[in-house]
VMD Tcl script that draws the C-alpha trace (Angstrom):
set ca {
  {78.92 39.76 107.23}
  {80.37 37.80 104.54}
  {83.36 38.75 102.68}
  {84.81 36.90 99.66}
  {83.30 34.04 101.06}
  {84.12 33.84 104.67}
  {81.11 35.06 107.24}
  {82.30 36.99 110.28}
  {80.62 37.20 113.30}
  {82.31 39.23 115.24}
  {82.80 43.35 114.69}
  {85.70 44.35 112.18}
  {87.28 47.12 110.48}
  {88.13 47.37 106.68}
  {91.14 49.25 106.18}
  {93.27 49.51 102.66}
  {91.09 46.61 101.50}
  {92.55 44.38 104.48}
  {89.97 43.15 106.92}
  {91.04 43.30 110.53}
  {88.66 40.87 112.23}
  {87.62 40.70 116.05}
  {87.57 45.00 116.61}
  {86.59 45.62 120.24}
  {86.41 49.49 121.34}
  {86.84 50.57 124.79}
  {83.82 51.64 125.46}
  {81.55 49.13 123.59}
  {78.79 50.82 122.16}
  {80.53 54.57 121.78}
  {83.41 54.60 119.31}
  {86.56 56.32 120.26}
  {89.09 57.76 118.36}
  {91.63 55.52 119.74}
  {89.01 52.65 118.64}
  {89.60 53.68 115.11}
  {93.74 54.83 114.73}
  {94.75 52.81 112.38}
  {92.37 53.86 110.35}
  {92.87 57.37 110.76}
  {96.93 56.41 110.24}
  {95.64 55.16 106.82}
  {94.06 58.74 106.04}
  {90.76 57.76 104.02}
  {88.88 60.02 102.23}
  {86.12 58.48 103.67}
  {85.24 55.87 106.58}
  {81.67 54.55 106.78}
  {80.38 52.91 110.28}
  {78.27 50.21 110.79}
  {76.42 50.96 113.65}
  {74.49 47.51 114.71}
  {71.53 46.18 113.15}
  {69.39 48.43 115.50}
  {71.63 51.64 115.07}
  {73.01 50.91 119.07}
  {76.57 52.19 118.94}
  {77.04 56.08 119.09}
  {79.44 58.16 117.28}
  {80.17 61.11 120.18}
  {80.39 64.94 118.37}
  {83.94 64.95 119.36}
  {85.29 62.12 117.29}
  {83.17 62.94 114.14}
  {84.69 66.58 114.82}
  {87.94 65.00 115.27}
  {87.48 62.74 112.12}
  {87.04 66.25 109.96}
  {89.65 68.28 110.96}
  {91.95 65.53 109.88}
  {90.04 65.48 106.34}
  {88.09 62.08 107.31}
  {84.31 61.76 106.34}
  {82.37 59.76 108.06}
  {79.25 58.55 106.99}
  {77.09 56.17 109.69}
  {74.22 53.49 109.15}
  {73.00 50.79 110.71}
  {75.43 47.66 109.63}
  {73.22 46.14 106.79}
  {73.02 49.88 105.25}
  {76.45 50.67 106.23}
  {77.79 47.42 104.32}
  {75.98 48.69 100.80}
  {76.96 52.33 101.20}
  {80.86 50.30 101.73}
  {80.53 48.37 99.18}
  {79.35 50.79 96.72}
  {81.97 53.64 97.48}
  {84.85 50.85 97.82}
  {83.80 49.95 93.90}
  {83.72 54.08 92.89}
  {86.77 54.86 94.82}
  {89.46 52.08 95.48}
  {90.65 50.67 98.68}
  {92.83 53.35 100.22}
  {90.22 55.81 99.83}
  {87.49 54.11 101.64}
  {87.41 51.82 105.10}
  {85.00 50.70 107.13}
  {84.54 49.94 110.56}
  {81.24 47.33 111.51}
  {79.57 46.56 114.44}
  {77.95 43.40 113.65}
  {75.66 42.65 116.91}
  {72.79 44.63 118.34}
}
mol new
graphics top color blue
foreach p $ca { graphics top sphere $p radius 0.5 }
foreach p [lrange $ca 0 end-1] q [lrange $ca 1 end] { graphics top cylinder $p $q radius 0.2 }
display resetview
């Protein structure tokens, strides 16, 4: 993923327009809420996933549940999707209303 010029390689998170390189969740290919508090601490209107190239991480019922009651959509793709959909709702609606968390392997 390259972003104003410098390629990561490695999973990160987009939050408030500030990229937060080298993300690792706790359970690796099933995101956690605790994977993802400071980005719920930032209170998006929206947070779009990148799941892997091949769709590999999961999103359990319980965190997108938990993601809506505190007013957080979340919208999931497989990365190269997921990084359009970003990029395209960052544009429409700024940088504290939209962050993004990518899984950039598998």
């Amino acid at each position: 993923m390259t972003i104003q010029g410098h390629t990561y390689t490695s999973d990160l998170k987009i939050i408030r327009g500030e990229i937060h390189p080298n993300w690792w969740r706790k359970e690796g290919h099933s995101l956690c809420l605790e994977d993802i508090k400071d980005i719920t601490e930032a209170m998006p209107k929206l947070l779009i996933v990148g799941l892997g190239a091949y769709g590999v991480m999961k999103i359990p019922s319980t965190v997108m549940e938990e993601l809506n009651s505190l007013g957080i959509e979340c919208r999931a793709f497989p990365t190269a999707e997921a990084v359009k959909v970003f990029n395209q709702l960052f544009k429409e609606l700024g940088k504290d209303q939209v962050s993004g968390a990518f899984h950039l392997t598998c």
